[in-house]
C-alpha positions as CSV (number, residue, x, y, z in Angstrom):
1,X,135.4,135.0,31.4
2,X,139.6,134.6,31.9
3,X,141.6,134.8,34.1
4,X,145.3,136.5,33.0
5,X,147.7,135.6,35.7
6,X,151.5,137.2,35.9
7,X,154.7,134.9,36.9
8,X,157.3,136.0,38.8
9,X,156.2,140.3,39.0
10,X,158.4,140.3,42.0
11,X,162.2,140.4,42.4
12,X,162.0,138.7,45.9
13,X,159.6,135.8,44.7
14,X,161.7,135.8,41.5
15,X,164.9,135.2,43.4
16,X,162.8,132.8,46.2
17,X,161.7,130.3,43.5
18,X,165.3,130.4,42.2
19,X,164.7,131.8,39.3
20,X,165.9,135.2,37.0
21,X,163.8,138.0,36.8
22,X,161.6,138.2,33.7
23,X,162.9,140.7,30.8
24,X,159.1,140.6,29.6
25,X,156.1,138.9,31.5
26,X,155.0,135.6,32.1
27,X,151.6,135.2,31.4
28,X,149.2,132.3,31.9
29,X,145.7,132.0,32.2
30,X,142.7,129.8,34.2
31,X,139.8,128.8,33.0
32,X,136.4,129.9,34.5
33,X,136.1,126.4,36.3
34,X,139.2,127.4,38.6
35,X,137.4,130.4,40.0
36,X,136.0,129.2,43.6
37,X,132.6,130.0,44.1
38,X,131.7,132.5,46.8
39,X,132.9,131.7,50.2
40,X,133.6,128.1,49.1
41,X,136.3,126.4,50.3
42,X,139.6,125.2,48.3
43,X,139.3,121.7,48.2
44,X,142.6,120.2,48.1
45,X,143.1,118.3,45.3
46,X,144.2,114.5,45.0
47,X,147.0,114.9,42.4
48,X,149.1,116.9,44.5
49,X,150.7,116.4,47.9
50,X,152.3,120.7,47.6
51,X,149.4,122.8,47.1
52,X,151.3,126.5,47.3
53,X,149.5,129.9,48.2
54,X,150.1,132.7,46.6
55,X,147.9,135.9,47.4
56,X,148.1,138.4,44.9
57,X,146.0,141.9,44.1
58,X,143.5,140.7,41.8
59,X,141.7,143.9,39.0
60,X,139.0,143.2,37.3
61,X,138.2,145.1,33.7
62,X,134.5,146.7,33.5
63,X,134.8,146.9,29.4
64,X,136.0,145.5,26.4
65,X,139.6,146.3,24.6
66,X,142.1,145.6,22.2
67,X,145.5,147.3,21.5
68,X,145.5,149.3,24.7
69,X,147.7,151.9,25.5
70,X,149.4,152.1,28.6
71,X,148.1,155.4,29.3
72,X,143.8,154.5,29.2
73,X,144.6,151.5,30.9
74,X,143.3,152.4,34.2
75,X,139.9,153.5,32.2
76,X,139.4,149.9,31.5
77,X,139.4,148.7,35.1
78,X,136.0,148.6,36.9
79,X,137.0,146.3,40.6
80,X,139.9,145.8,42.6
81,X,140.2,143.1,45.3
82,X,142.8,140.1,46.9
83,X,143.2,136.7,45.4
84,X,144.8,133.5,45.6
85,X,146.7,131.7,43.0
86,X,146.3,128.0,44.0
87,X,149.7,126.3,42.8
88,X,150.5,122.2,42.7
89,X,153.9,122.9,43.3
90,X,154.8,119.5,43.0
91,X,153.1,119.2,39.5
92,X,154.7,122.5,38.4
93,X,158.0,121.1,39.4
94,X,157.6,118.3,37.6
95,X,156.3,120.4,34.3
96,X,159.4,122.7,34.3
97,X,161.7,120.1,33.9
98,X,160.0,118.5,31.0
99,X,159.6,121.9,29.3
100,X,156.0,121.1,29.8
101,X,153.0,123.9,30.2
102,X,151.9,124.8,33.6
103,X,148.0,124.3,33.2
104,X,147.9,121.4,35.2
105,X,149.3,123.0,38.4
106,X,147.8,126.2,38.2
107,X,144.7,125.8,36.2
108,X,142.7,123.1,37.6
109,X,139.0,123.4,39.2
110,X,139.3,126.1,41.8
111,X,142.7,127.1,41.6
112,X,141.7,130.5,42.1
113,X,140.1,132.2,44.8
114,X,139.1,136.2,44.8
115,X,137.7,138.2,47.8
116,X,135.0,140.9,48.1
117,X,135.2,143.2,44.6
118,X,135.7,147.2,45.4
119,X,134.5,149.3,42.9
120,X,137.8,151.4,41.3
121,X,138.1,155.0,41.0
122,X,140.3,155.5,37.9
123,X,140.5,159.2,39.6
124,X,142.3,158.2,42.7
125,X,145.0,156.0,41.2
126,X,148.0,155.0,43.9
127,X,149.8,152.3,45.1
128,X,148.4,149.3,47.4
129,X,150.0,147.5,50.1
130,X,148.1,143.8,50.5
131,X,149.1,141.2,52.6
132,X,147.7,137.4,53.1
133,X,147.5,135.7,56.6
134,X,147.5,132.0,57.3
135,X,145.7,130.6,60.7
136,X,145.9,134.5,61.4
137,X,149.9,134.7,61.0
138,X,151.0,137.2,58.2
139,X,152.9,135.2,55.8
140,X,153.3,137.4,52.9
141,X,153.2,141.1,52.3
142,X,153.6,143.2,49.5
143,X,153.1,146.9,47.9
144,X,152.0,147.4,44.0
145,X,155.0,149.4,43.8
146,X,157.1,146.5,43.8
147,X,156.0,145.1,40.9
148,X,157.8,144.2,38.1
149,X,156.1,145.3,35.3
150,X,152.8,147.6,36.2
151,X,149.5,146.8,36.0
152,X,149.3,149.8,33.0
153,X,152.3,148.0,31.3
154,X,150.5,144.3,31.8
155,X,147.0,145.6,30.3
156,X,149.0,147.0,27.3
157,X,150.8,144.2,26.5
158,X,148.3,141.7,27.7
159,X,146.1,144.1,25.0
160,X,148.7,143.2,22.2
161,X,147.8,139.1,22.1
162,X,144.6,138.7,23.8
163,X,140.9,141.1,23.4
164,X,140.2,142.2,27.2
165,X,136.5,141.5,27.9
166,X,134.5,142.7,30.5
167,X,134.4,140.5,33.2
168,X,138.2,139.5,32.6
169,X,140.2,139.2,35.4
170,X,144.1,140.1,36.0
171,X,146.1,138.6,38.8
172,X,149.0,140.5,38.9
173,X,151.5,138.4,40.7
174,X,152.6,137.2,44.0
175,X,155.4,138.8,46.3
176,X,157.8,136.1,48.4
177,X,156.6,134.1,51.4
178,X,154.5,131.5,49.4
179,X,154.2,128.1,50.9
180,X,152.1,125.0,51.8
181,X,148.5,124.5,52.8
182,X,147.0,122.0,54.8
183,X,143.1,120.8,54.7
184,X,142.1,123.1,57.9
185,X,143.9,126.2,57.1
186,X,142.7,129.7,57.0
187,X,143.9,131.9,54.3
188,X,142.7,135.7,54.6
189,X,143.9,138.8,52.1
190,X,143.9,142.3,53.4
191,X,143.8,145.4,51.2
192,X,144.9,148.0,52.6
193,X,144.2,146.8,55.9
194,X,140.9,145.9,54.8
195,X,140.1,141.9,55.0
196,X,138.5,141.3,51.4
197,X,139.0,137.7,51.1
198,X,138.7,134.3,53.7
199,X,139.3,130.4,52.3
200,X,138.9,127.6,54.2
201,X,141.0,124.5,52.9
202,X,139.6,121.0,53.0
């Protein structure tokens, strides 16, 4: 199983983090290992002392593909849900300016956390607001329509470089409002006003 994950698919998060807005996108990928198992917990990790949030809509693809055209791309989505991109923003810092990979701030052993899985209707496609709340305060919130590049472009080009299996798993970016968690913290994704996903930090 992988996990594709998009940088910087919104302007405001683009422009937060001090950075352009991509001309093509950014993607990474985690291993397996940094999924969080069911209703664990993030455990904060010892390497970092700035472990970011950043809650993103989170698809998951039902079957396998290659060289997918934008326009079957939905047909290859099975789930939808919310997620969080664990980030060791002081390792990721410290990566960029050595022109170094980001792996070891964003890939680690449970660096990503997804909520309860909704099946998709590739009939009823729209747009989906999503926000994440923190100790119960709102601290980001968001709308698929603001993305940069959509989630039909990303499985296309995504497509191009990598074979989609089943399973797979696309996070497909976080809007602005990202910060620090602290051991003790609540983290909570909404879909549509639907709470899909709850983390403890410890």
């Amino acid at each position: 199983m992988k996990i594709f994950c998009i940088g910087k698919n919104y302007v405001a998060h683009a422009r937060e983090m001090k950075s352009s807005v991509p001309e093509s996108p950014i993607v990474f990928m985690k291993p397996s290992t940094a999924l969080i198992k069911k209703n664990g917990p993030f455990l904060y990790p010892a390497f970092s002392d700035d472990v970011h949030y950043e809650g993103e809509v989170v698809f998951r693809f039902g079957k396998t593909g290659k060289l997918i055209d934008h326009r079957s791309a939905w047909d290859y989505i099975s789930h939808i849900t919310m997620g969080i991109d664990f980030t060791a923003r002081d390792i990721q810092s410290q990566c960029k300016a050595n022109g170094h990979p980001w792996e070891v701030a964003k890939s680690f052993d449970g660096s990503a956390a997804v909520g309860e899985f909704i099946a998709f209707d590739a009939s009823a496609i729209r747009e989906w607001s999503f926000k994440l709340t923190r100790n119960g305060d709102v601290v980001q919130e968001g709308s698929t329509s603001q993305m940069v590049f959509d989630v039909p472009f990303l499985v296309q080009f995504i497509s191009e470089r990598f074979t989609i299996e089943a399973g797979d798993l696309l996070f497909t970016g976080t809007p602005e409002g990202v910060g620090s968690v602290q051991p003790g913290d609540r983290l909570e994704g909404w879909l549509e006003e639907r709470k899909l996903l709850s983390v403890m930090v410890r």
